[in-house]
DSSP file (Angstrom, degrees, kcal/mol; ACC not computed):
  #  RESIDUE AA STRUCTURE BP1 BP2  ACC     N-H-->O    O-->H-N    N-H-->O    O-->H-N    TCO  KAPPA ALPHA  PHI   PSI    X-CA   Y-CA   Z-CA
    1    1 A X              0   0    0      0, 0.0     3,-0.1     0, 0.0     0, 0.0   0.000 360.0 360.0 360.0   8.2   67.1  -18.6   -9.0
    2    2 A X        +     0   0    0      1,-0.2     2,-0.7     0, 0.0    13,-0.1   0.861 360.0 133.4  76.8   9.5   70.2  -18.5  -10.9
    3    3 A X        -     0   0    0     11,-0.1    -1,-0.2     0, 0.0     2,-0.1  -0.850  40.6-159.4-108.3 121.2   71.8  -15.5   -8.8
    4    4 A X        -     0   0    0     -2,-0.7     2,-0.4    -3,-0.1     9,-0.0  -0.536   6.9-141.6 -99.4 168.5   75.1  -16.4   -8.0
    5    5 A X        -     0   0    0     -2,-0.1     9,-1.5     2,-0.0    10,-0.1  -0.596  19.2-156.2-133.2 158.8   76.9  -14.2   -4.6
    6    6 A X        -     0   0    0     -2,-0.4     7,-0.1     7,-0.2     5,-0.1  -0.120  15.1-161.3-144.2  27.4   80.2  -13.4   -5.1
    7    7 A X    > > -     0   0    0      1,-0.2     5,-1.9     4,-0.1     3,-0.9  -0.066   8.7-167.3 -79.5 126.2   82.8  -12.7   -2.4
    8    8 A X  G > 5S+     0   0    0      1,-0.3     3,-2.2     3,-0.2    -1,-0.2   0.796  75.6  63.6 -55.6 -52.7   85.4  -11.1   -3.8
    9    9 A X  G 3 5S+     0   0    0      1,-0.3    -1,-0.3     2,-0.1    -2,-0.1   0.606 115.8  29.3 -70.1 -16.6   87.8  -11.3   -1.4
   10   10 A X  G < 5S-     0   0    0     -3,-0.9    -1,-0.3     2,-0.2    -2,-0.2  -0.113 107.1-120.9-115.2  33.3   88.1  -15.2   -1.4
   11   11 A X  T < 5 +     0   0    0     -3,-2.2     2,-0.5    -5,-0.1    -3,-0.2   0.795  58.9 144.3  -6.7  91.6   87.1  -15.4   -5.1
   12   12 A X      < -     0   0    0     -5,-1.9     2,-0.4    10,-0.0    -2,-0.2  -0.961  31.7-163.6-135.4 138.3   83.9  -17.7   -4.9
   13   13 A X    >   -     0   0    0     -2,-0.5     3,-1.3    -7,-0.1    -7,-0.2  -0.980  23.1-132.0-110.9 127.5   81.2  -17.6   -6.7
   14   14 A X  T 3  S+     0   0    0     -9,-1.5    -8,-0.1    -2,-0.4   -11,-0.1   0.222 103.3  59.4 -47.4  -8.9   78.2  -19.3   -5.7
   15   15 A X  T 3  S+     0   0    0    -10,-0.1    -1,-0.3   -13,-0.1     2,-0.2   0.071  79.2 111.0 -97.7   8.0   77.4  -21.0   -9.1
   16   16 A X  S <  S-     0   0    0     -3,-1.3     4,-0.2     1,-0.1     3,-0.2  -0.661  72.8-139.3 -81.4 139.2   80.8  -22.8   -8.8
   17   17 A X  S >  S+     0   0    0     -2,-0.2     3,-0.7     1,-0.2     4,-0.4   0.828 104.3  54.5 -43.2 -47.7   80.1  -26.5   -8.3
   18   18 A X  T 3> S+     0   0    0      1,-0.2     4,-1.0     2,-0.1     5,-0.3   0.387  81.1  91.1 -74.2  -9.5   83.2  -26.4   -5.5
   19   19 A X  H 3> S+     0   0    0     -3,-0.2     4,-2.8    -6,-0.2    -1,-0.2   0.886  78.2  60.3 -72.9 -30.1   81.6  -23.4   -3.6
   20   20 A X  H X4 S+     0   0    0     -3,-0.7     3,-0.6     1,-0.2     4,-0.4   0.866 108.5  43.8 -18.7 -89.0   79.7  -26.0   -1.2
   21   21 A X  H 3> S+     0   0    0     -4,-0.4     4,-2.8     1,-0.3    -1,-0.2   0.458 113.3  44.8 -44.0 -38.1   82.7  -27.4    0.0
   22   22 A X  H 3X S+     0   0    0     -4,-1.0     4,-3.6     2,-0.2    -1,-0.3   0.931 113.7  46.1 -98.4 -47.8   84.7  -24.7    0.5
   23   23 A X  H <X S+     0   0    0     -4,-2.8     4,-2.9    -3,-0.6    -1,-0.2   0.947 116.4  52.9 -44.1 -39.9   82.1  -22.3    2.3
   24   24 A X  H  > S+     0   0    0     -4,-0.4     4,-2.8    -5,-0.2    -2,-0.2   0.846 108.7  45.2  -3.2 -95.8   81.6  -25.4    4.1
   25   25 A X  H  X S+     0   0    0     -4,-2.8     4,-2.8     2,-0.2    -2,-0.2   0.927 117.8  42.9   2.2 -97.4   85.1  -25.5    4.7
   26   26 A X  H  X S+     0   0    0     -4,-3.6     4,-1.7     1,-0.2    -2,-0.2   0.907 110.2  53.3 -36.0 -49.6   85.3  -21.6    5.7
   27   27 A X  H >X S+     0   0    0     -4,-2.9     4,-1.3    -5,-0.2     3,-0.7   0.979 108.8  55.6 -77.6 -50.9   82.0  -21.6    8.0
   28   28 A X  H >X S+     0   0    0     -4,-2.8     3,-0.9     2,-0.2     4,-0.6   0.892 108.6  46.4 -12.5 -75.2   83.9  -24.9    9.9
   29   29 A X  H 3X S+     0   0    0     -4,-2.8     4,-1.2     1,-0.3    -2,-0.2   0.740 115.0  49.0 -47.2 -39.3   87.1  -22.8   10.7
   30   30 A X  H <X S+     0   0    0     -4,-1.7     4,-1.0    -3,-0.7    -1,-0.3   0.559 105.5  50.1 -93.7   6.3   85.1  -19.9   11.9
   31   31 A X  H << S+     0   0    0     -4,-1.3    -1,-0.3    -3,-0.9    -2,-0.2   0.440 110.8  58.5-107.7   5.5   82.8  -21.4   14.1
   32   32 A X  H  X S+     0   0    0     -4,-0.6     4,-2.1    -3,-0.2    -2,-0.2   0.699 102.8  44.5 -20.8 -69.6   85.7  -22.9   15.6
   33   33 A X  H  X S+     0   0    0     -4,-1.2     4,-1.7     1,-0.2     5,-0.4   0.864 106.8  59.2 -80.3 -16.4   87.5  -20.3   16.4
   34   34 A X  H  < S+     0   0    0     -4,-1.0     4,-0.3     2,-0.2    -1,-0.2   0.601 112.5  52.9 -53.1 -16.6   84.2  -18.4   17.9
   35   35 A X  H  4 S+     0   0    0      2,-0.1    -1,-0.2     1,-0.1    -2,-0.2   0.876 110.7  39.0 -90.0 -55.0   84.6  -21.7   20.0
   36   36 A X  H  X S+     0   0    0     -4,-2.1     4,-1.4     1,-0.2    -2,-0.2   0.662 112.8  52.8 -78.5 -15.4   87.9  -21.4   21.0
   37   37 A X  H  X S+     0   0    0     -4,-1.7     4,-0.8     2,-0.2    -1,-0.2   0.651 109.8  54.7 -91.6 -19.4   88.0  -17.6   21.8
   38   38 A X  H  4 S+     0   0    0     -5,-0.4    -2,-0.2    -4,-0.3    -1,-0.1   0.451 108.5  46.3 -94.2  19.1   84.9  -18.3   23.9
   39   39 A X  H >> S+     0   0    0      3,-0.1     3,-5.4     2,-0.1     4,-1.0   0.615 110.6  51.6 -99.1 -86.1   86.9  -20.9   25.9
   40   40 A X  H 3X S+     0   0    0     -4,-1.4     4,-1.0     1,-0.3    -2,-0.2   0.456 112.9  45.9 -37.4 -15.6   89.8  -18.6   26.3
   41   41 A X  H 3< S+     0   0    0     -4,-0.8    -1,-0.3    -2,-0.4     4,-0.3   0.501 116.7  48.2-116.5  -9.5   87.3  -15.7   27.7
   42   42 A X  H <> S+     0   0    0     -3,-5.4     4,-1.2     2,-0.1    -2,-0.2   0.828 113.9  42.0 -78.2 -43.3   85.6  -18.5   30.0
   43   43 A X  H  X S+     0   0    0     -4,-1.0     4,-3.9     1,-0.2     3,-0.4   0.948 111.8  54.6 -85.1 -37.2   88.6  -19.8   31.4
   44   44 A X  H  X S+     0   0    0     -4,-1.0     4,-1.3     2,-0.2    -1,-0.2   0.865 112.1  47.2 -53.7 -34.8   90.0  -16.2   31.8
   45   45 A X  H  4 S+     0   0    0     -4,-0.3    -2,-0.2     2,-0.2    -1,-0.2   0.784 113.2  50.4 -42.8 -54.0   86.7  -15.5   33.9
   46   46 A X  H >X S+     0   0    0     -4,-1.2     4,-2.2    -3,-0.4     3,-1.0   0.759 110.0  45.8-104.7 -56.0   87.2  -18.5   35.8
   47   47 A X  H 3X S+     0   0    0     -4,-3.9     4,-0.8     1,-0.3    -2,-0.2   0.875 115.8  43.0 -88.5 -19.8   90.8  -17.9   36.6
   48   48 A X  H 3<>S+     0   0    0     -4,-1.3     5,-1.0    -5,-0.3    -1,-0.3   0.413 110.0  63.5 -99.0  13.9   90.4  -13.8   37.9
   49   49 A X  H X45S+     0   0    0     -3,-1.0     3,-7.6     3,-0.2    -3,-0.2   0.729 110.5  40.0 -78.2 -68.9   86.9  -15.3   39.8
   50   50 A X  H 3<5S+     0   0    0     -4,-2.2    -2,-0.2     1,-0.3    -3,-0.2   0.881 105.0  58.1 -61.8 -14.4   89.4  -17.4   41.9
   51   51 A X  T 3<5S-     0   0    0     -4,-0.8    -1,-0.3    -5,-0.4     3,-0.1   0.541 117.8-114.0 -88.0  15.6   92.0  -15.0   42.4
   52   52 A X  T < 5S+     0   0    0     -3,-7.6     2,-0.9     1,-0.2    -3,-0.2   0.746  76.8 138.3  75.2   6.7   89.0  -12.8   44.1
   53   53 A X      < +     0   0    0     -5,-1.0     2,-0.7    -6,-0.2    -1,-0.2  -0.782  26.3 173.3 -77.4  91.0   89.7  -10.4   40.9
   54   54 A X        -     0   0    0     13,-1.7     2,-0.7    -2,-0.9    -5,-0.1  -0.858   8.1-175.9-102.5  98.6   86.0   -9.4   39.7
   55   55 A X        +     0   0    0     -2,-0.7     2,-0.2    -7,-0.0    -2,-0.0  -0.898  31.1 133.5-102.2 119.5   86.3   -6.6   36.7
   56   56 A X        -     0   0    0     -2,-0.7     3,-0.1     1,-0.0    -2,-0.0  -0.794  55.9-137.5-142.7-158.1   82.5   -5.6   36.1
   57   57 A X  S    S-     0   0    0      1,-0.3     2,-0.3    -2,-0.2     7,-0.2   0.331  80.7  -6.1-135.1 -35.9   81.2   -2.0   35.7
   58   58 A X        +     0   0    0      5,-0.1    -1,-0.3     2,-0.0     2,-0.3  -0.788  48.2 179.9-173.7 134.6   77.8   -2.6   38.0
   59   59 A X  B >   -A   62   0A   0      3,-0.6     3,-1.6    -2,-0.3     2,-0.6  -0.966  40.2-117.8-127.1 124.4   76.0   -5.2   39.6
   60   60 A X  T 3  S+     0   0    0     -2,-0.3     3,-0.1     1,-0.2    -2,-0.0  -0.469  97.1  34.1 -84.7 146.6   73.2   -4.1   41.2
   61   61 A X  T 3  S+     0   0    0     -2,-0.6     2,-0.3     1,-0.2    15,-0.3   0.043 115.5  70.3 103.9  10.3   73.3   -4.8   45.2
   62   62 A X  B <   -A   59   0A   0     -3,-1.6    -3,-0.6    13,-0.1    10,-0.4  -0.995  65.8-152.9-151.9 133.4   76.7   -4.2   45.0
   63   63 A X        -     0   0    0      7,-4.7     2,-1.6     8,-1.7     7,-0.1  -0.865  30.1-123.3-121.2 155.6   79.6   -1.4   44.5
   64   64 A X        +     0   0    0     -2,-0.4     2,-0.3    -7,-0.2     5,-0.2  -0.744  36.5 172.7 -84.1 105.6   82.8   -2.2   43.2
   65   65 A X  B >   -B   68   0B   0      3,-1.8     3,-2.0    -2,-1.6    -2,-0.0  -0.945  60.9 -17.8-128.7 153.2   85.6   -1.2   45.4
   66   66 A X  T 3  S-     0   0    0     -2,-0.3    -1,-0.1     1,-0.2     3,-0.1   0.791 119.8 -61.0   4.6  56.8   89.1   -1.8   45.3
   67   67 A X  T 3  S+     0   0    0      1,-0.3   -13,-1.7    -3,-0.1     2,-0.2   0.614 117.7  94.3  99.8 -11.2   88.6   -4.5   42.9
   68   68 A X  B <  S-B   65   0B   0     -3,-2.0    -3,-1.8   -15,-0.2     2,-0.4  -0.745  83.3 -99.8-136.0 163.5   86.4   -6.8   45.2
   69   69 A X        -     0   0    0     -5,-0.2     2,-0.2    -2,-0.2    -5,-0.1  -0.801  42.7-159.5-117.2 131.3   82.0   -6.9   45.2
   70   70 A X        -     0   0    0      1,-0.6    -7,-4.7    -2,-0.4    -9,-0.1  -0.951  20.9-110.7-143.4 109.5   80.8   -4.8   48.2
   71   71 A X        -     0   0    0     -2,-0.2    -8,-1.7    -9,-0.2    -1,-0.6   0.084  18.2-146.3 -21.5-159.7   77.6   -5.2   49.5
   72   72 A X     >  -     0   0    0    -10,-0.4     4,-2.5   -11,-0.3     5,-0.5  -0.618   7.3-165.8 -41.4  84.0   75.1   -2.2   48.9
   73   73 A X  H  > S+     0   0    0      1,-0.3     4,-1.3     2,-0.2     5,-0.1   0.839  89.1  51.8 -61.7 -31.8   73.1   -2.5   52.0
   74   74 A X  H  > S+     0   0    0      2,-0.2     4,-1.2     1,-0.1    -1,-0.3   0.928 120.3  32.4 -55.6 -64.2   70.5    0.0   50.1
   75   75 A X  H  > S+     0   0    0     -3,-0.4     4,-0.9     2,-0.2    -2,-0.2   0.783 105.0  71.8 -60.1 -50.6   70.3   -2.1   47.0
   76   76 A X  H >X S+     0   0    0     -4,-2.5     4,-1.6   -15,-0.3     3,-1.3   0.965 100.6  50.6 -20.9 -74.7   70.7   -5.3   48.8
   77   77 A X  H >X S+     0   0    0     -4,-1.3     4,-1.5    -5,-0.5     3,-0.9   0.966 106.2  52.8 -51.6 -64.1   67.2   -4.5   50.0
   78   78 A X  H 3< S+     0   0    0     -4,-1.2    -1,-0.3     1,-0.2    -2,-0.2   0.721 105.2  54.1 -27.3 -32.6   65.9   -4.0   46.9
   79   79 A X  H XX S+     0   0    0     -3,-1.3     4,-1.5    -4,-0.9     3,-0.5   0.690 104.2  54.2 -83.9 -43.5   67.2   -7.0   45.7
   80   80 A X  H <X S+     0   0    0     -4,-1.6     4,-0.6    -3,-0.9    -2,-0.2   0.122 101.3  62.5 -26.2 -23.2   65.5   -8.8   48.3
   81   81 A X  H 3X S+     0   0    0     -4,-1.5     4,-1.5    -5,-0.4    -2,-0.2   0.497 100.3  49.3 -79.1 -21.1   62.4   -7.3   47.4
   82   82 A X  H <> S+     0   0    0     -3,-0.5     4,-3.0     2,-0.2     5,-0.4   0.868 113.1  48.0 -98.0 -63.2   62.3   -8.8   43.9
   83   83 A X  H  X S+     0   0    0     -4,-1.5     4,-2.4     1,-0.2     5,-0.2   0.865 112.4  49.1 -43.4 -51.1   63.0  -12.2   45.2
   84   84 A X  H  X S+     0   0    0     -4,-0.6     4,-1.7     1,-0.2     3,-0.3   0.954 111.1  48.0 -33.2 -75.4   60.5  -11.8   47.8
   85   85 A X  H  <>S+     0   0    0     -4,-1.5     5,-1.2     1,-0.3    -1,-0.2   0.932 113.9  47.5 -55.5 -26.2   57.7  -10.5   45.1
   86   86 A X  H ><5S+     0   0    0     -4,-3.0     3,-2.1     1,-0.2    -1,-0.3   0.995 104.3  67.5 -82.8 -35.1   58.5  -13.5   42.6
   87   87 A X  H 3<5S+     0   0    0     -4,-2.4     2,-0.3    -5,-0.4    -1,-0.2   0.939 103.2  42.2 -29.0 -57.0   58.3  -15.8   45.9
   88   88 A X  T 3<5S-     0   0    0     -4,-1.7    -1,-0.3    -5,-0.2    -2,-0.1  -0.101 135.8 -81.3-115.4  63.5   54.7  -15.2   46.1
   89   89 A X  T < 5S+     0   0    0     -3,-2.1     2,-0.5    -2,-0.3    -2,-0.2   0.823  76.0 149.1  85.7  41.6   53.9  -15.5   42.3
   90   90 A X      < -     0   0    0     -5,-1.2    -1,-0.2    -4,-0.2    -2,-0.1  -0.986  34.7-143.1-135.8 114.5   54.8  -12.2   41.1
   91   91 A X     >  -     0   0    0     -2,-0.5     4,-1.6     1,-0.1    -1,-0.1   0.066  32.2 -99.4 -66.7 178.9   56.0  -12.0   37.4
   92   92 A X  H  > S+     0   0    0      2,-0.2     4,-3.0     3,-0.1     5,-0.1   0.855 125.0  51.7 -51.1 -47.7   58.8   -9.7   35.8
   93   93 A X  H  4 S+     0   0    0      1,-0.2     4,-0.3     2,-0.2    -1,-0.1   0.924 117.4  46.4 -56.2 -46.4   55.7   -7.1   34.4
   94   94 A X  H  > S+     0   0    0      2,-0.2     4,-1.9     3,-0.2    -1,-0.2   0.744 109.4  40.9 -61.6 -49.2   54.7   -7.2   37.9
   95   95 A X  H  X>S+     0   0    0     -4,-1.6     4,-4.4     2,-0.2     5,-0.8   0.936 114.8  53.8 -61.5 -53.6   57.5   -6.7   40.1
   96   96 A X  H  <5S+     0   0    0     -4,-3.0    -2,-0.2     2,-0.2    -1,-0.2   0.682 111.9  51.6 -69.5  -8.9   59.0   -3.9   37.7
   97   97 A X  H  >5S+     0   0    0     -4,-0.3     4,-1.3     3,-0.1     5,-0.3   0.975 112.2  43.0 -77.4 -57.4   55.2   -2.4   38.2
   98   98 A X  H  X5S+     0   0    0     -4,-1.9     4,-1.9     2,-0.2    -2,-0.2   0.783 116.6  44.3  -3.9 -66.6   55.3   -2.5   42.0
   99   99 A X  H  X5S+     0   0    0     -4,-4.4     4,-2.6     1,-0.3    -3,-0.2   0.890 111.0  55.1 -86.2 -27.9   59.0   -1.2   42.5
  100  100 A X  H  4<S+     0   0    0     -5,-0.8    -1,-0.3     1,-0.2    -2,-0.2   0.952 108.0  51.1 -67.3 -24.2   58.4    1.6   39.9
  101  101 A X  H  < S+     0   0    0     -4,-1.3    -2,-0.2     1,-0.2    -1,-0.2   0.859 106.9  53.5 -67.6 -36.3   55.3    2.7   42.1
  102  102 A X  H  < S-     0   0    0     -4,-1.9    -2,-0.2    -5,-0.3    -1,-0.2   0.957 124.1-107.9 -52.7 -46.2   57.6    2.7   45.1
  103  103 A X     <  +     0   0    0     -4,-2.6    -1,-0.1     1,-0.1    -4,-0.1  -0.270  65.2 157.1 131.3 -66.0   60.0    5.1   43.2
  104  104 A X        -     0   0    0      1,-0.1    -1,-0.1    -6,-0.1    -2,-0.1   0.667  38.5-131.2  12.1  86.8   62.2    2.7   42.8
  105  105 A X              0   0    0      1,-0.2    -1,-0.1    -3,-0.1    -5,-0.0  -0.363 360.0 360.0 -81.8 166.1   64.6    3.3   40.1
  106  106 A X              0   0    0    -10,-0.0    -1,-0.2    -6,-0.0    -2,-0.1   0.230 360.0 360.0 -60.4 360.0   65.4    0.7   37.2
């Protein structure tokens, strides 16, 4: 349509013959490093798994204490209740209708 985009900060303009390339170019580098900071935040994952280090905030069946995943014997059941209902054919819609009739909270 003839409207050329403009980013300023790298001066291209989108009617430049050479703008391909070079967004090209750009879009390469960053999906690159999105590659390589999501290695560095898997392998970091990976290395505080095996040292028995677990930093989360909640999982439910579980409480976090010093540092280490502790059952929830309470939750634990719960938990055991959804596998159960999807065991004998019981969707997502379903289960979460079930345990919300229980009381159950989300």
């Amino acid at each position: 349509m003839g409207v050329p985009i403009i980013f300023e900060k790298e001066n291209i303009n989108t009617l430049d013959p050479k703008c391909g390339l070079i967004l090209s170019v750009m879009a390469s580098l960053a999906e690159e490093e999105l590659n390589s900071m999501s290695r560095n935040q898997k392998w970091a994952a990976r290395k505080r798994f095996a040292e028995g280090s677990v930093e989360v905030s909640k999982v439910y069946g579980y409480d976090y204490i010093n540092k280490k995943l502790v059952i929830n014997p309470d939750e634990a059941r719960v938990v055991k209740r959804i596998y159960d209902l999807y065991l004998h054919g019981n969707g997502l819609e379903r289960i979460a209708k079930i345990l919300h009739s229980e009381g159950i909270p989300a």
